[in-house]
Structure formats: C-alpha cells, structure tokens
C-alpha positions in Angstrom: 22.2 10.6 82.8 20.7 7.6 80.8 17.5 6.2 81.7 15.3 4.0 79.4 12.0 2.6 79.8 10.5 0.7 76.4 7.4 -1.1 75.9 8.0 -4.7 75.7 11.8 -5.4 76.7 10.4 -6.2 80.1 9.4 -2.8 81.6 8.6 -3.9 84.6 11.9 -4.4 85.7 13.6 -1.5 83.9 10.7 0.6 85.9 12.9 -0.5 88.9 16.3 0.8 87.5 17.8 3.3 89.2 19.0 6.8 87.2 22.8 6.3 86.7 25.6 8.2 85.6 27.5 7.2 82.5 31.7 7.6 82.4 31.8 10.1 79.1 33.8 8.1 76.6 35.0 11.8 75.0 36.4 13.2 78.2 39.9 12.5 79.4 41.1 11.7 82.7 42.0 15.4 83.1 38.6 16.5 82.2 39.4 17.2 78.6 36.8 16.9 75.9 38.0 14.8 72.9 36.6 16.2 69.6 39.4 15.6 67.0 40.3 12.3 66.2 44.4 12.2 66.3 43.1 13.3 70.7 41.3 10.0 70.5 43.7 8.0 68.9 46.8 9.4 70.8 45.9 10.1 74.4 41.4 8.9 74.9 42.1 5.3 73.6 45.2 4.4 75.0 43.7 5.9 78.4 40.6 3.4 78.1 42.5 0.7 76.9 44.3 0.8 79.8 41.6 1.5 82.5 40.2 -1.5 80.8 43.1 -3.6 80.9 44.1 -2.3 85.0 40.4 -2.7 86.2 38.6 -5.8 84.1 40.6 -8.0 81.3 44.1 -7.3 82.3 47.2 -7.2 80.5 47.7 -8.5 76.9 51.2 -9.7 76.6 52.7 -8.5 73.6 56.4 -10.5 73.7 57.1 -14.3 72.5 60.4 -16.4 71.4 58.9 -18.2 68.2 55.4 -18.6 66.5 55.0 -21.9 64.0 52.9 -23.0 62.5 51.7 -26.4 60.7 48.9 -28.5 58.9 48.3 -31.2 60.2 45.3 -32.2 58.5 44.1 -31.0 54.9 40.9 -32.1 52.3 40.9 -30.0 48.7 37.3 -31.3 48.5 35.8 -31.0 51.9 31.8 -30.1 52.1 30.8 -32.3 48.5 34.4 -30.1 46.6 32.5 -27.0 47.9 35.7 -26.1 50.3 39.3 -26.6 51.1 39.4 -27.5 54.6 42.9 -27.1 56.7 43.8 -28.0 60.2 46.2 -25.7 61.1 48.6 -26.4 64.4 49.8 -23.0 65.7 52.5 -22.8 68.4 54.0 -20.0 70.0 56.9 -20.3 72.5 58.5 -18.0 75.1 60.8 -19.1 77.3 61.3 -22.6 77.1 57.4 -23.3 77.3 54.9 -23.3 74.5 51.2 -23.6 73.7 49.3 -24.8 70.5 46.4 -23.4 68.9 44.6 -25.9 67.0 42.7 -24.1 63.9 39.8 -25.6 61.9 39.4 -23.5 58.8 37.2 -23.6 55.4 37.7 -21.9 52.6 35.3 -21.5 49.6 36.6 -23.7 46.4 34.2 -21.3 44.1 36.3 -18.3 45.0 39.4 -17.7 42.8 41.2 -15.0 44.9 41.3 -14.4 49.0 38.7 -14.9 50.7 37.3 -13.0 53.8 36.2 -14.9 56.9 35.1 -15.3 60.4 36.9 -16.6 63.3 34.7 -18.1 66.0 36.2 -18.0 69.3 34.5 -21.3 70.5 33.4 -22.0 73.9 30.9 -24.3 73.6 31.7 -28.4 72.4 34.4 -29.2 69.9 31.9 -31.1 68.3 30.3 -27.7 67.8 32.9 -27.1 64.7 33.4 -30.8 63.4 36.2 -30.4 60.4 34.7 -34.0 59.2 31.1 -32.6 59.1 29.5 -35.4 60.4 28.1 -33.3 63.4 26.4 -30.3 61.5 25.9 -26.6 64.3 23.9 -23.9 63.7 26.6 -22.4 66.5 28.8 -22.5 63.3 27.2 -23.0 60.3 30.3 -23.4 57.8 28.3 -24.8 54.7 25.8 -21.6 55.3 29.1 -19.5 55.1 31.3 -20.8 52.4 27.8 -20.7 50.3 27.5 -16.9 51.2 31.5 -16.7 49.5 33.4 -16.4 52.9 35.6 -18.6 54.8 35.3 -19.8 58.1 37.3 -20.8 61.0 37.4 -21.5 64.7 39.5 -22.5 67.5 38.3 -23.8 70.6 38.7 -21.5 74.3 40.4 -24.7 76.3 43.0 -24.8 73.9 44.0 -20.7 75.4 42.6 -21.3 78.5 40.6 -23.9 80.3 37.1 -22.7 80.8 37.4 -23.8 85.0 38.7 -21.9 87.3 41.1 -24.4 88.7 42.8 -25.2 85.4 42.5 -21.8 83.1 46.2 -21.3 84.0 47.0 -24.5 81.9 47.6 -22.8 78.5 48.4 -19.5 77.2 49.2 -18.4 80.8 52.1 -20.5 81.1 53.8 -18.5 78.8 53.3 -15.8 81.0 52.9 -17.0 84.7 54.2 -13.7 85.9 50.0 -12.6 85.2 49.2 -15.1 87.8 50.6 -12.7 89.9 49.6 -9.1 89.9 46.2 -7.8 90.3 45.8 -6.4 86.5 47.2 -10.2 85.3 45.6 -11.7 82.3 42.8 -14.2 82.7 40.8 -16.6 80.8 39.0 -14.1 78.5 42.2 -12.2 77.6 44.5 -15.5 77.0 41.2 -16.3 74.6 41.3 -12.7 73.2 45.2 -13.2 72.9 44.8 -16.5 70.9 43.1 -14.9 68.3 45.6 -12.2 67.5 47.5 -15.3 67.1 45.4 -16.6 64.7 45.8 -13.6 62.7 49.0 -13.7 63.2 48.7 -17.1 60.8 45.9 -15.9 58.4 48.6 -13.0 57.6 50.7 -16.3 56.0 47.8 -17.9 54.4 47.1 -16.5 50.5 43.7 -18.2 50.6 42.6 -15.2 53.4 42.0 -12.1 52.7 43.8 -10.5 55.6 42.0 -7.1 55.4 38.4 -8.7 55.6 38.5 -11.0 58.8 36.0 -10.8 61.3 36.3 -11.8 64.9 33.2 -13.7 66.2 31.9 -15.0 70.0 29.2 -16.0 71.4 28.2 -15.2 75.2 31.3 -15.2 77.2 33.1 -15.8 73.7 31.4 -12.7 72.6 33.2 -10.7 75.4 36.6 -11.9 74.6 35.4 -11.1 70.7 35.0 -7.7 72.2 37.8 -7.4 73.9 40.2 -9.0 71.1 38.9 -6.1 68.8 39.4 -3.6 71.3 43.0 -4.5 71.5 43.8 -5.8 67.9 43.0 -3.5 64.9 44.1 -6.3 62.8 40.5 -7.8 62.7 38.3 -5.9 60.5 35.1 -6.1 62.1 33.6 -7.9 65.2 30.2 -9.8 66.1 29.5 -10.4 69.6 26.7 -12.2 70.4 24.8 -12.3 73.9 27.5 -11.5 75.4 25.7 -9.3 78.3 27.6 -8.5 81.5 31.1 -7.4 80.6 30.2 -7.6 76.7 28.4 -5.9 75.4 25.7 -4.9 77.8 26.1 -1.7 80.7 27.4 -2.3 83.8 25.5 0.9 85.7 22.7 -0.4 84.5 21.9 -3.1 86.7 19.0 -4.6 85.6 17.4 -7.1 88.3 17.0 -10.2 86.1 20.2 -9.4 84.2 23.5 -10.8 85.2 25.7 -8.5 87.7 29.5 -7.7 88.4 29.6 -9.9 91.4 27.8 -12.4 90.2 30.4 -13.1 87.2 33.2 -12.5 89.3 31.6 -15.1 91.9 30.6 -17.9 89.7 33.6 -17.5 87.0 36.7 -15.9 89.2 39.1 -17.1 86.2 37.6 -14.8 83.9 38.4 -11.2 84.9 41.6 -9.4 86.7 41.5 -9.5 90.2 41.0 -5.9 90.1 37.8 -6.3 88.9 36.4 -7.9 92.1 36.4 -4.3 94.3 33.5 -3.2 91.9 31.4 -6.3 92.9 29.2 -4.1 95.1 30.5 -0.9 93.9 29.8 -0.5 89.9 29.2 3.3 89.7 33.2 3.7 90.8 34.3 1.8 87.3 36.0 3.9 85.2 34.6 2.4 82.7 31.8 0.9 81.4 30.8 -1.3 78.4 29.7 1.9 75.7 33.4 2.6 76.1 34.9 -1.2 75.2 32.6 -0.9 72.0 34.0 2.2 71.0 37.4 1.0 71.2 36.5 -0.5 68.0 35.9 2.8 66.3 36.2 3.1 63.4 35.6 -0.5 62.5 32.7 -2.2 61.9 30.8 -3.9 64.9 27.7 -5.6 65.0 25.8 -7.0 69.0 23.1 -8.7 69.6 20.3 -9.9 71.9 18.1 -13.0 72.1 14.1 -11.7 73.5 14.3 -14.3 76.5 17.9 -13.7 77.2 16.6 -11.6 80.2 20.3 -12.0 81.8 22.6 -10.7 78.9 20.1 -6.9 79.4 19.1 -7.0 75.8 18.1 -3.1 76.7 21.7 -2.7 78.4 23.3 -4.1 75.0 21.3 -1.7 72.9 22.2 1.4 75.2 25.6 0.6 75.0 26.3 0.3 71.2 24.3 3.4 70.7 26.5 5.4 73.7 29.5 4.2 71.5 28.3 5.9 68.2 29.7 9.5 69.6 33.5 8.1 68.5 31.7 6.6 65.3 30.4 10.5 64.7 34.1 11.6 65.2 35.6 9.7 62.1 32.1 10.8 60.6 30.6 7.3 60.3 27.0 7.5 60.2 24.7 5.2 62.4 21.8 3.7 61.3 20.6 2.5 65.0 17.4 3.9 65.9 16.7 6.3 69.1 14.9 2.6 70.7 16.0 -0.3 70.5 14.3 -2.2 67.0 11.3 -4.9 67.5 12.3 -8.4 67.8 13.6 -10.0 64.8 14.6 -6.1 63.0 18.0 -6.2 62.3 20.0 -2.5 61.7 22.4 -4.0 59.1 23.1 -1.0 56.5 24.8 0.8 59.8 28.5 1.4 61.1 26.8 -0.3 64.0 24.8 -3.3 63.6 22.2 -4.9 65.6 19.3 -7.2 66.4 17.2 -9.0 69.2 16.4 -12.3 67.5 13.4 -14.3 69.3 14.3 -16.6 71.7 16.6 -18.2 73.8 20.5 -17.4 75.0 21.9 -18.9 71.8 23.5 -18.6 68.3 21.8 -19.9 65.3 21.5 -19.5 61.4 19.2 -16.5 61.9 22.4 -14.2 63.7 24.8 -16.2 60.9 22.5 -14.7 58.2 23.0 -11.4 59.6 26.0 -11.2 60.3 26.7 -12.3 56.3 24.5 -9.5 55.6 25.9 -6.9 57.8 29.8 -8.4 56.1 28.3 -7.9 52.9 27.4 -4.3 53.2 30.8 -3.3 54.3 32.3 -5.0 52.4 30.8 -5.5 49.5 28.2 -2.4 49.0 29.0 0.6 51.0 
C-alpha cells in the first residue's frame, strides 16, 4: 500500500487521498514473483505490454507494404553554418493507402561523426519547430541543442493522427482501419507512438545519426505517447516525458482531486485511448495496470519525467511515485537510482540517475530549463557514466 503526504506539493489535497493498492509490477498474472531478469524479459513484459495494449493504448501494428523515404527540403548552412538542416518526407504504404510523415531535422555542422538526438513528438503549433527559424520555441529549442553537440528533430502529431476526435482516423489509421473496430484498436496516441518508430525506422538510413543514442521526447499528451513509444520500441535509447500526468507518467490509483482523472481524459479526448479503457472511468482500482508499470517497460533504458509546481493536474506527487515504483525492474538489471525517498524541492533535478527527474517552477509547459536537463541527464549516459 502507497500513501504519501509531503510538505509543500499541495498537502491539503493529498491529506484527502485515499490508501490504494498498487498492481506489483514483479508478480505475474499467475501470482509468480519475477526476480531474474530473462522471467521479465520473456513472460512479466510481454504480459504488461499486453495488458497495456488490451486495456489503455491498444494495438501497435507491426506489418506494412513499403516505407520511403525523401528530402524534400535541405540547407548545409542552416542556424548561421551551425547545422545541416533536412526535411525529410517519410511514407509508409499498406494496402493500396499510405501516409507521410514529414520530419524536420538538425544536425550539428561542428560534429565530424554521428550524432545523437532527440525526436520531439509535437503536439503543439507547427510553428513550434520552424525549419526556417524565423519563429524561435523554447518548446524546441534546436540552436540550445545543436550547441550542446546533439541533433534535433521533430514531427508533428496531425501528420499520424489528427489531434480531434472526429478526424484522428485521417492518418496512420487508414492503414489500418480494421483498429477502428475492435475494442483494443489503436488510437491517436498509439498512431503517434507508431510514427516514431517510423522515424527510426529512417534515422537507421541516415549516417549523420547516431542510431544507438536517440532519445524519444513529448510533452503532455506528447509525453504519454513518448512513454508509450519507448515502452513498445527498444530502438530509442532513452525517453523524456514531460507533464504528461494522467496516463503518463503520473498514477492512476492515486486520484488526486485537483489532478486529472481516467474519466475525465476519456470524456474530453475519447480519440486518445482504446475503447477498453473507458470501463475504468469510475472504476481505476480494477486496472491491471497502472502508470509505475508503463515506466518500467523501459527498463533498462534510460528515462527521465518531470513535473511543473503549478501543474496541479499532471499529480506532480503521482509522477514522482510512479518513476520511483518503477526502479524495482531498474534494481533487477542492477541499475542504481539516484531518486530520493521524497520527491526533490522545486527546481532539483536527479540527473546522475538511471531515473531522472525534476519539478521545474511554474506552469504546464516546456522550456529551456527541462531542455537543459534533459542535455544534462543525455550527457551523463552518454557521455560520463
């Protein structure tokens, strides 16, 4: 039984939580504990993947005809000769239908060999990740990057899957309209998870990436489809979810009053999740799964959440919990945490950790402050440890 009350994180409310109950992530569906790692790898996390698939992000559709891919816009001497910039078309076809991914990707003229980078999964304005750099974001700071030595990319969610719940169908899905149809079916967040295995799928073709070194990056609900696309691909070599909160990072059981709930999501954004999903709407303690357990998935990867102080509806308390519940697979492949028992003060980031963390000050966001860390916490891995 987990139940947390800390000075500061808005204890008022959490006074009001009720004690819950959390899934063990080591236990089997036949009540067997898990304590060696091939019995997590070859029966615990095909089991959750699955639970998770069934019950919240359904399928991820494996098969296509053709994948292509094609630049359709390039500058040697983008950012002042600073970085290469490409425009990268990728299309994938099955059965007489196809979709395109458009990619926006820098890479850093100063480095001589491969470089690594981060993939933003954007689902806020295009404008968000200008190739011309007219329109500069701290959502994704790319000269901040390529200056740290990485490369950076992004595509944007509508190009997968329409962020509305009448139109989400009108893009990966059509390649696969039999998920419109069962109950476990694919949504939005898993055609957006999907597209980025297809990225990688083009970075594996481009010598300027370092294929072994690319992190998967979202914020809000792009930070639950980051989670989710590292869950399912062990391709992407670490992953940064940013206030992501209900059905990202943060715990479901939980259910913290000013914090977003099950049935709230699935009311407001019905295009997101399985239709499974919706019989835990009033119901959360019969999931067989909760968020500790999509982290872990990640294990033994890198991962790195975090939590804005006035972003009272992504839990911040619920995120913390749940990256520390996930540590117990991190202790199985012996990687040591560096989280502490409570979650750190405001503005403390844990980067020289297996799992990293902070609670920046302020609002539901993403800015140069999480960038900086999560260059930081990509420089320790991958540079120092």
């Amino acid at each position: 039984m987990l139940f947390l009350m800390i000075k500061g994180y808005g204890q008022n409310e959490d006074a009001k939580i009720s004690p819950y109950t959390l899934p063990e992530v080591l236990k089997t569906l036949d009540g067997k504990t898990v304590n060696k790692i091939s019995d997590w790898e070859k029966k615990r996390r095909p089991e959750l993947l699955t639970l998770f698939e069934n019950n919240i992000y359904g399928q991820m559709p494996k098969s296509y005809d053709h994948i292509s891919y094609k630049v359709v816009n390039e500058a040697a001497n983008a950012m002042d000769g600073k970085a290469h910039l490409k425009e990268v078309d990728i299309m994938v076809e099955r059965a007489d239908k196809s979709v395109t991914i458009h990619l926006i990707l820098f890479t850093p003229n100063a480095s001589k060999k491969s470089s690594p980078v981060f993939l933003l999964i954007n689902n806020r304005g295009k404008e968000n990740t200008d190739p011309t750099r007219k329109v500069k974001s701290e959502f994704w700071p790319a000269e901040m990057v390529i200056e740290g030595g990485y490369a950076i990319a992004a595509f944007h969610v509508s190009d997968a899957a329409p962020d509305n719940k009448e139109t989400y169908q009108n893009g990966v899905l059509q390649l696969y309209p039999e998920q419109l149809t069962v109950d476990n079916g694919m949504k939005a967040i898993g055609a957006w998870a999907w597209a980025a295995s297809r990225v990688m799928d083009y970075f594996k073709t481009d010598a300027a990436i370092d294929f072994g070194k690319v992190s998967i990056v979202g914020h809000s609900r792009g930070g639950k489809a980051a989670l989710w696309a590292g869950a399912q691909d062990q391709r992407f070599a670490m992953v940064f979810s940013n206030c992501s909160g209900n059905t990202g990072a943060a715990l479901a059981r939980r259910q913290y009053k000013p914090a977003e709930t099950i049935k709230a999501i699935n009311t407001t954004f019905p295009h997101w999740f399985n239709n499974n999903y919706k019989q835990f709407n009033d119901n959360v303690n019969a999931l067989p799964v909760d968020q500790h357990m999509l982290i872990s998935l990640i294990a033994p990867r890198p991962v790195y959440t975090t939590s804005a102080t006035e972003d009272l509806w992504a839990d911040p308390v619920g995120s913390y919990l749940s990256i520390s519940e996930a540590q117990k697979v991190y202790t199985l492949y012996g990687k040591k945490s560096g989280l502490s028992p409570d979650p750190p003060p405001a503005n403390t980031p844990i980067i020289r950790s297996i799992s990293g963390y902070h609670n920046r000050e302020g609002i539901h966001n993403m800015t140069a402050y999480d960038w900086g860390n999560f260059i930081r916490f990509a420089d320790f891995h991958y540079f120092h440890h």
